[in-house]
Each structure stands twice: as structure tokens, then as C-alpha cells.
N, C-alpha and C positions, 0 to 999 in steps of 0.2 A: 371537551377534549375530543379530538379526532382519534380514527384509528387510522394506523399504519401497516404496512407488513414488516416494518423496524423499528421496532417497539425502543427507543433510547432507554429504557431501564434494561432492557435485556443486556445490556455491554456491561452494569453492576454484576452481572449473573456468568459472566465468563470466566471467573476463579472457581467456579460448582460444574465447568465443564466434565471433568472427571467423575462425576459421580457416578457414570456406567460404565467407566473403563479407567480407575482409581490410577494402574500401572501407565498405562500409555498417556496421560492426562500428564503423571508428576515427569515421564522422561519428556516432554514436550515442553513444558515449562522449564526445567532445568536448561536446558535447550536456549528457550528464547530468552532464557536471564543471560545468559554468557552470550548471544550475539550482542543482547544490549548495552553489556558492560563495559565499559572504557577499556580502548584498544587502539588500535593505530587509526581509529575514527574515534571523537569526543563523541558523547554521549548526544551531544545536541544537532552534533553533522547524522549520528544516526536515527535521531529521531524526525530530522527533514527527508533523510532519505526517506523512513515508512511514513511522513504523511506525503509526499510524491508518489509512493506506491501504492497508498491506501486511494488515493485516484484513480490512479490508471485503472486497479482491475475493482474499481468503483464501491469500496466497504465505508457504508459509512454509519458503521463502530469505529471504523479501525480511522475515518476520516477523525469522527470525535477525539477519539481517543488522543490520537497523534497531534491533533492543530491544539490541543488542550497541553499534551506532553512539552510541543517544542515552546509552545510561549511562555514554560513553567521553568526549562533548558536555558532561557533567554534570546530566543529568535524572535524577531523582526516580522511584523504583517510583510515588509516586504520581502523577506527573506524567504516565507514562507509562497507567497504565493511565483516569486521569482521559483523554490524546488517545483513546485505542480506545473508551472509553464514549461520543466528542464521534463518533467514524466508526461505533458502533452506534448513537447515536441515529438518527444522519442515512439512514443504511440502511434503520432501521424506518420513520420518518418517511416514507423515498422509496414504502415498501412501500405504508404507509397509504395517502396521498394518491391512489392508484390505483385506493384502494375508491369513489372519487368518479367513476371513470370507471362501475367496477360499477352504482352507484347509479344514474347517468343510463340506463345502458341498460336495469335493472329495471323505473325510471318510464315508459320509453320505448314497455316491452312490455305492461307494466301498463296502463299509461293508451288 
């Protein structure tokens, strides 16, 4: 067995999150039970949104977790990796768009 610095048993061990701060732990959960409840998004539209999310800012518990959640939801291999190409697009996109900050400051120095 190799070691990691993501130990996959650690993601069993995220319901004992609270065990140094009992209060802020249960308001947190309370929290994420009711985003993930059925709501004007199915449960499975929002379990591809968090594993699209769990990409982007690259968890991967929350990768397990969620590519485990939605194919349990009933989504599709390709559904799923159709949401992560929808959170890579928007990623590179977010990257691009900042070459416009670049650009103004070139013209800036240039001119």
C-alpha cells in the first residue's frame, strides 16, 4: 500500500469533523443537508453540479464522494463527465478573461 497526503479512508472520518467544535460542525451540516435537499434542483442535478465543483477547486473526497453520489442519483458516465468539461470550461474561461486585465496594462505601458 502506498502512502498519500489523501488518505481515501479520511472522507469515512468527515462525520467526526465536529469533534473540536461539536456547535459549528452540527450548524454546518444542518446547512449542507438543506442545500442538498430536493428543491427547484433534483437531487441528482445537484449532485453533478458538486462533482463539477469538486474539480474545479480539485477535492478529491469531495471528487469520490460526489462521482460515487451521482451514479447512485442515476447519472450517466457521460453525464458526468459532460458536468466537469461544463466546470473546465468555466475555469479556463475565468483564466482567459484576465488576459484582458494583461492587455490593458501592456496598452497602458506601451502607449
Amino acid at each position: 500500500m502506498s502512502n498519500t497526503y489523501y488518505n481515501p479512508e479520511d472522507l469515512k472520518k468527515f462525520g467526526k469533523i465536529g469533534e473540536f467544535s461539536p456547535n459549528l460542525a452540527e450548524k454546518f451540516f444542518s446547512y449542507y443537508g438543506e442545500v442538498f435537499a430536493e428543491g427547484e434542483l433534483t437531487a441528482r442535478e445537484k449532485s453533478l453540479i458538486a462533482l463539477a465543483v469538486a474539480h474545479t477547486v480539485q477535492c478529491p473526497y469531495c471528487i469520490d464522494a460526489y462521482t460515487v453520489d451521482s451514479l447512485e442519483k442515476g447519472s450517466t458516465e457521460g453525464q458526468m463527465m459532460e458536468a466537469i468539461h461544463v466546470a473546465a470550461a468555466i475555469r479556463g474561461g475565468a483564466s482567459l478573461v484576465h488576459g484582458v486585465q494583461m492587455m490593458n496594462k501592456v496598452k497602458e505601458i506601451v502607449m
